[in-house]
N, C-alpha and C positions, 0 to 999 in steps of 0.2 A: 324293295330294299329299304325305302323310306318308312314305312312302319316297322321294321326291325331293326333301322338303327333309331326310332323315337323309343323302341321302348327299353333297348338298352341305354340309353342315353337316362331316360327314365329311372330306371333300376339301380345305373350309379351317381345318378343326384340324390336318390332317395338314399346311396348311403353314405353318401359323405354328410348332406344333413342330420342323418341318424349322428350323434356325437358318441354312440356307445357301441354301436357296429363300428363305426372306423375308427374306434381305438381297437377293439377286437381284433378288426382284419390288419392295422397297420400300426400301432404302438406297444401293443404286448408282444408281438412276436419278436420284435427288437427290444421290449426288457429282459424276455428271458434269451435271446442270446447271447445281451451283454451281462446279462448273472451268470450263467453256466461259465462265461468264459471268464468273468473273473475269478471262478471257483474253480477251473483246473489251470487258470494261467499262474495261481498263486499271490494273484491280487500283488503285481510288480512285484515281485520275486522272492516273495516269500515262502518258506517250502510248504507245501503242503501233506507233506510223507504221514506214515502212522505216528500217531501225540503218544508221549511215551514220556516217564520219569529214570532217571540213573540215580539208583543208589549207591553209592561208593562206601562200603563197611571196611575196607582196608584202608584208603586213602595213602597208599604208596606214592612212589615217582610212575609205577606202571600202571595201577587203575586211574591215576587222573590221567595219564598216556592215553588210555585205552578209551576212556569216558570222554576223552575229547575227538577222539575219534568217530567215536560213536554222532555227537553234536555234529562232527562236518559231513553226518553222511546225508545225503540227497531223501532221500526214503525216509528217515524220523525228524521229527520236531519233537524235540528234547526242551522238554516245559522248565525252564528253573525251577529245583526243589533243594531246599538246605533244613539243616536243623533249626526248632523252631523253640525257642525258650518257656515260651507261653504255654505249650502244648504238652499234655504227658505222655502223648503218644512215641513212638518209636519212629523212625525213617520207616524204615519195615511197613509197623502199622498205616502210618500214616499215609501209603505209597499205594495200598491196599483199598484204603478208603478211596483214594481218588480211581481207583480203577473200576472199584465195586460202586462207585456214584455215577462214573460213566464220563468223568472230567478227561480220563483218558482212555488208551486204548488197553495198554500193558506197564508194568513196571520192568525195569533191569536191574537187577541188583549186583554188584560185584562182591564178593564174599570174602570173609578175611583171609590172608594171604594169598590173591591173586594176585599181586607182583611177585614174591615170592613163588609161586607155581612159573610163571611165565620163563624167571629167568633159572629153572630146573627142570625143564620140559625135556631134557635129553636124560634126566633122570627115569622117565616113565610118569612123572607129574604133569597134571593136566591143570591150570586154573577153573574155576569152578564160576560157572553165572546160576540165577535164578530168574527167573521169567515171569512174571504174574500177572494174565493176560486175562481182560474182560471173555467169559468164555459163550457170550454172545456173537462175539468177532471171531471164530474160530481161524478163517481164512486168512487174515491179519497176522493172529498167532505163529501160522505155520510161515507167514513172508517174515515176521519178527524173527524168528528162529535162522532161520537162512541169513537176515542181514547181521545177525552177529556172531552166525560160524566164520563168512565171511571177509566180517573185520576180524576177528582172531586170526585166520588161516595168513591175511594179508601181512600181517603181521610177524608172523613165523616165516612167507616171504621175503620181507622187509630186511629181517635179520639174516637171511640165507643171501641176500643181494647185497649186502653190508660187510666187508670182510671184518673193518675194526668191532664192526659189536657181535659180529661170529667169534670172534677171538676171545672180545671178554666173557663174553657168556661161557662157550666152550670151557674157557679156566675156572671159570668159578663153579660151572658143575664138575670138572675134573677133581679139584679142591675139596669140594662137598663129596665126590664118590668115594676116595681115597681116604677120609676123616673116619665117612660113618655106614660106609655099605658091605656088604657079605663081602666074603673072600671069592663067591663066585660070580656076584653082580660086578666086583672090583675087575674080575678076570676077566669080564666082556667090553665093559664101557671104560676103562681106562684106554685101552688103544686105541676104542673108537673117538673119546673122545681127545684122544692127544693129536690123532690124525683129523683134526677139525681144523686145528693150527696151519697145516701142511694146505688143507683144502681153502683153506680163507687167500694164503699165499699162494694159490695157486689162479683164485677168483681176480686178486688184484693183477695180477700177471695181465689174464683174459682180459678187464676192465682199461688196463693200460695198452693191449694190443685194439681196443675196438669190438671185440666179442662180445654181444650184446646175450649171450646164449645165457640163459639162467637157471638155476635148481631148483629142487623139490622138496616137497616136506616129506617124503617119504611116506612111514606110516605113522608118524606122530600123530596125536591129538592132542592137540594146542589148547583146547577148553571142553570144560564139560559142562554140560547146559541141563540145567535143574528147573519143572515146572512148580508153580506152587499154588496152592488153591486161593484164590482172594475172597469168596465166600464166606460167611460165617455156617458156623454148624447149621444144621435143621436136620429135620425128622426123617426127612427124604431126599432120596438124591435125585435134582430138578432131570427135567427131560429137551431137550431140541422145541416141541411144542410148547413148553412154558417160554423158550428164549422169542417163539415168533406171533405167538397169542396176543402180544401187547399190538404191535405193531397193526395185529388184523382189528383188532378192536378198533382201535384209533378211527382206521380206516372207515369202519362201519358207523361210528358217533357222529363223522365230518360228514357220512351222508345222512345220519336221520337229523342234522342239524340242518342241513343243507333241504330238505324236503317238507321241515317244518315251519322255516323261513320263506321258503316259495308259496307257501300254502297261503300264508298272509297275503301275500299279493293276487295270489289267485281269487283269495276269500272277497279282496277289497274290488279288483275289476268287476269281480258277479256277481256284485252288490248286495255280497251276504252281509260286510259287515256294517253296511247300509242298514240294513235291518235288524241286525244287531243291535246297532246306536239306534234306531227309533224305540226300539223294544228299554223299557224301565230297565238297564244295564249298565252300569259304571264301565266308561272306558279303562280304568285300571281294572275291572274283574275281568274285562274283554281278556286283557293282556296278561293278569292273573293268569287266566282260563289256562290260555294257549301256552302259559308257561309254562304251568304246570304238569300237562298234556307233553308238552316235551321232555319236561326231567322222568315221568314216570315210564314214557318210550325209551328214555338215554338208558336209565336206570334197568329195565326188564331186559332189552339187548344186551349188556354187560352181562346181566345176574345169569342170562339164557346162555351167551356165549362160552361163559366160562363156566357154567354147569356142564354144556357141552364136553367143553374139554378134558374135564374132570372124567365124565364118567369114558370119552372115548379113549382119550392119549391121556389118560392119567396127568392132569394138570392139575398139579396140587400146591394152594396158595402157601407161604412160608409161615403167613398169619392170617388167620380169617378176617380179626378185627383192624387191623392195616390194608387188607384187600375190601372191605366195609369203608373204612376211613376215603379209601384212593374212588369207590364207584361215587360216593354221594359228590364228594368233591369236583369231579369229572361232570358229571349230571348236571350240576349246579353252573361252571363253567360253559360246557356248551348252547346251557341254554341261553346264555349272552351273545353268544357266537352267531346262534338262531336269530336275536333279535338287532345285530347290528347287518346280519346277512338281509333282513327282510325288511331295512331301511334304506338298502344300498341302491334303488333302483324303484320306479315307477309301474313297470309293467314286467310282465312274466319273463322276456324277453332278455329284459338288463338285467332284474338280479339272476337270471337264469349262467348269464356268460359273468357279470361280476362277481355274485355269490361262490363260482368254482375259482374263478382268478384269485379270491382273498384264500380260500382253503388251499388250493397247490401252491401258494406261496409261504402258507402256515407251514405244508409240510414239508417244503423245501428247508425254511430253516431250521425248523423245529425236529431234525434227525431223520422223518417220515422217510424221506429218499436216500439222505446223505447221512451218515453214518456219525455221529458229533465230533469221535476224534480225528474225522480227516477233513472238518470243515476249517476253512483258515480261519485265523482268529475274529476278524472282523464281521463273520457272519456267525460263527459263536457267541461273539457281542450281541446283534442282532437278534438271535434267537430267543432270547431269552421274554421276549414278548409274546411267542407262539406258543398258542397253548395247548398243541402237539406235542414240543417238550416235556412241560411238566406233566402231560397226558401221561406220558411213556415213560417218565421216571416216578410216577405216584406207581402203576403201574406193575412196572419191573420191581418195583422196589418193596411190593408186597408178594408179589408171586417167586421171585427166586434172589433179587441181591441180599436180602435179610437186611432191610434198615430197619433199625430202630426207632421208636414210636418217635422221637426227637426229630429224626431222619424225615422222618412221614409227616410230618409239619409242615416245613419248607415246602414241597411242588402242594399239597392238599391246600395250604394258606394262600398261595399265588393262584391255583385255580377257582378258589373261592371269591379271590379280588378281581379277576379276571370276569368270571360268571356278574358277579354286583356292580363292575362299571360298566359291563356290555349291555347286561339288561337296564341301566340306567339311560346309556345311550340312546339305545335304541326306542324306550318308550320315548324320551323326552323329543327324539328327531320323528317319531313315526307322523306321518302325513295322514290323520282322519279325512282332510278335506279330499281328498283322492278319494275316498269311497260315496263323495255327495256327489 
């Protein structure tokens, strides 16, 4: 028994001494519990539901009713969007852009005369929404749609549970039938609606005895719900594999970064580049070399991947020379990513478990896992340092949202700074003495 517990004894002194195994076995598993949970707790109470804009193109007493409704529901984060003096864009437009950039999930738009429609729904009028949903989030889409039949329908409750605003609505559609409708739509809905009066009076009766019993909407439809493309035009209409190509990409770059940053380490213990440095060779060509050696592997994967796609599932870029713009930039980037992976640790071992710890945290905030419009804001904040993000919107943003070359600036210029401070990093911390 006493040599089996020396050598257990053994085994976990060696890892507590190990400073990079027992962060492994016992300080990561508790950051990613405490990130997950601040990520579905709402980070103290903030909602976390689908990110979404309201447009209000009526601006009634009943779309701001409705719009605020919409703001207290549990399920959306309703981003403040107003008219913008600066901009010549449209709400519309502008509402579009941010869906099509990926800032949210969908827009809602309330159309004009939707308070108007609401309070003439016994007319056969329905209020009218528009919906403009990133069509990457399909799933979203279809719970967006659900949570605003359901605030309309609730609301057509509301009124049915209401006798005083059953009454006025009832008159003022009674009013409006009798003004300007057939003689036979007159002949149908004038008694029904006169006997709305009768039922309101008869709700408050119920409401005064205790009757908690409530009514229905019957067969009304209280709103009509309009999709709309956020897209710009193109040549073709994208497919399911252009929406999920990006994402597998990414995945494949963070590992040939991740294989080419170990390689250094491995090059350095087996004192290849021991012999390197003896050999007539500039430590900057060394790094040159390998860095090169990575952009042209980052570079060939992407150009392979997406040939692929192309000829199998028909994955057709929106612009060639914007999906050219987004691989160099990307290439360029990760190979920074390479050279701060392959400084992060001494032996195969540490950058092996640290090396994946910095990339699944890349793609934790960087959309990879979590979807951008449902990360709470503070980790949106965050993200914008991962360069998984701008990965996936150089990306998307060539292969189907149709940015514009201006568009295509923004994540290509950040991936390029990204790429030029990592590989700065990383040569200027790289340890030579570790290969003597």
């Amino acid at each position: 028994m006493n040599p089996i517990l020396a050598m257990a004894k053994k085994d976990l002194t060696y890892l507590v001494r190990d400073r990079t195994g027992f962060f492994f076995v016992f300080a990561f598993p508790v950051i990613f519990a405490v990130f997950f949970g601040l990520i579905f707790s709402g980070m103290g109470g903030e909602s976390s539901g689908i990110k979404v804009v309201v447009v209000d193109l009526d601006n009634s007493e009943g779309s701001k009713a409705f719009a605020e409704q919409l703001r207290g529901s549990e399920s959306l984060r309703v981003i403040p969007f107003a008219e913008d003096p600066d901009n010549d864009l449209s709400l519309t437009e502008r509402a579009a852009r941010a869906v099509r950039n990926g800032t949210v999930a969908a827009y809602i738009q309330l159309e004009p005369g939707f308070g108007e429609s609401q309070a003439s729904m016994f007319q056969g009028e329905s209020a009218t929404i528009t919906i403009g949903a990133d069509p990457s989030r399909s799933a979203e889409s279809g719970m967006l749609e659900g949570i605003v039949a359901e605030k309309a329908y609730s609301e057509m409750s509301r009124m049915f549970s209401d006798p005083d605003l059953m009454r006025d609505q009832s008159r003022k559609a009674l009013e409006s039938v009798r003004a300007n409708a057939s003689p036979a739509v007159r002949m149908v809905m004038v008694p029904f609606l006169s006997s709305l009066d009768q039922f309101a009076d008869g709700l408050e009766s119920l409401e005064s005895e205790g009757d908690d019993s409530g009514g229905g909407g019957g067969g009304f439809n209280p709103v009509t719900i309009n999709h709309a493309d956020v897209l710009k035009d193109s040549e073709h209409e994208f497919s399911a594999f252009e929406l999920s190509f990006p994402q597998g990409l990414v995945w494949g770059l963070m590992s040939a970064a991740f294989t080419f940053g170990l390689s250094f380490v491995i090059e350095r213990t087996r004192g290849t580049l021991l012999r390197l440095r003896i050999a007539p060779v500039p430590t900057g060509a060394i790094l040159a070399g390998k860095s090169l050696a990575c952009f042209t592997l980052l570079v060939a994967l992407s150009s392979a991947m997406l040939a692929f796609g192309a000829v199998a599932f028909d994955v057709r870029p929106d612009s060639v020379a914007h999906l050219a713009m987004a691989i160099v930039a990307i290439g360029c980037c990760w190979v920074g990513v390479m050279m701060l992976i392959a400084v992060s640790g001494k032996t195969e071992a540490a950058v092996g478990g640290i090396g994946w710890a910095i990339l699944m945290l890349m793609a934790m905030i960087g959309g990879g896992m979590i979807p951008r419009p449902f990360m709470p804001s503070w980790m949106e904040t965050v993200g914008v340092i991962s360069p998984v993000r701008w990965s996936l919107q150089a990306l998307e943003g060539a292969l189907w949202r149709g940015y514009s070359t201006t568009e295509m600036l923004t994540p290509c210029a950040v991936l390029a700074g990204i790429g030029l401070l990592g590989f700065l990093c990383g040569a200027r911390l790289f340890d030579w003495s570790a290969a003597e």
